[in-house]
N, C-alpha and C positions, 0 to 999 in steps of 0.2 A: 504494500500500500504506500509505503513511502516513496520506493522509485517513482510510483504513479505521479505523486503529489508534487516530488520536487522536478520530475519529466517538463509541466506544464509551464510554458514560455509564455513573453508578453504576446508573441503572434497568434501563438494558439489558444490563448487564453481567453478569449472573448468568443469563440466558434465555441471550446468547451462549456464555457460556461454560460451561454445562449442554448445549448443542448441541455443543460442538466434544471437549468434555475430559469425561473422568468427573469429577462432583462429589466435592469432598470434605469427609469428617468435621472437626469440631471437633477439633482435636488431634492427628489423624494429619499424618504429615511427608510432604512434595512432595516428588521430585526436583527436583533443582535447575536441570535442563535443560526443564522445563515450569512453572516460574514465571517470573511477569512477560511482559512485553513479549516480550523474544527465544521465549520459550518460547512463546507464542504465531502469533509468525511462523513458527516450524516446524512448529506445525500447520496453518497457511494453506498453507504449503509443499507440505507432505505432500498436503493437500486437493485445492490444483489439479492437482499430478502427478495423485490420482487420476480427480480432474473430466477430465481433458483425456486421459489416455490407458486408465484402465481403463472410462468410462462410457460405453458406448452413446447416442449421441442420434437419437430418431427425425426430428428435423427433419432430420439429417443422412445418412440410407440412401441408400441407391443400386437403382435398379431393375435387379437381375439381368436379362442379355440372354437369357437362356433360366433356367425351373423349374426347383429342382431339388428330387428329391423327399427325404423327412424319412424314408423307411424306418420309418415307425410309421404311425400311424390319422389324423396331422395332415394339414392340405393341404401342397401341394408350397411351396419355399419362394422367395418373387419376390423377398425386400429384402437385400441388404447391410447389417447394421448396420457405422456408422463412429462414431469418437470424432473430438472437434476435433484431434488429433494426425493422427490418420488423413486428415482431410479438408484438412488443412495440409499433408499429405508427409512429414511426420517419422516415423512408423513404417508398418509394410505389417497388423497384426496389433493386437488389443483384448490391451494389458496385463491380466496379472494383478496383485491387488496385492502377493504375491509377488516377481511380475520386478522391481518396482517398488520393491519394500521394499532387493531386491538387487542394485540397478543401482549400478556403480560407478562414477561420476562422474566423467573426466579433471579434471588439477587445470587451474586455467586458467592461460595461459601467462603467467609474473610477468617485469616491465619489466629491461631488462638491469642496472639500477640496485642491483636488490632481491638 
């Protein structure tokens, strides 16, 4: 993540971050949770939770062992889509980004010291 971080140049750095963040006006005010750096890694954050558990990838389907049909005019349906979550074990089901936005985090277990 750091190579990523410190990679980003003043050339590129307006194309990235017109990709990631809504641009902004001259003169209007940021939160202060999405400027700089930190604010940046929470939207990498945010991205791959959704990259990796709400995105379908085709490379990654699975061939249904029998059709199933789609109850409409389409053909019947042969693929499983799966996300890299999916395909790792970690969930059974394509987040939304909802469950996602509201998934509550266990904290992690802090050193008997702390």
């Amino acid at each position: 993540m750091t190579s990523l971080l410190e990679s980003v140049t003043p050339e590129n750095q307006v194309t990235f971050e017109g990709f990631i963040s809504t641009p902004v006006e001259a003169g209007q005010s940021v939160p202060a949770d999405v400027e700089g750096e930190e604010g940046l890694r929470h939207q990498l954050a945010l991205y791959h939770c959704y990259y990796n558990f709400c995105l379908p990838h085709a490379s990654l389907r699975q061939l249904l062992p029998q059709s199933e049909p789609t109850h409409g005019s389409g053909s019947a349906k042969r693929w499983r889509l799966q996300t890299p979550a999916m395909a790792a074990g970690l969930t059974d089901h394509v987040w939304t980004l909802r469950e996602v936005l509201l998934f509550r985090v266990p904290p992690w277990p802090q050193p008997a010291g702390v």
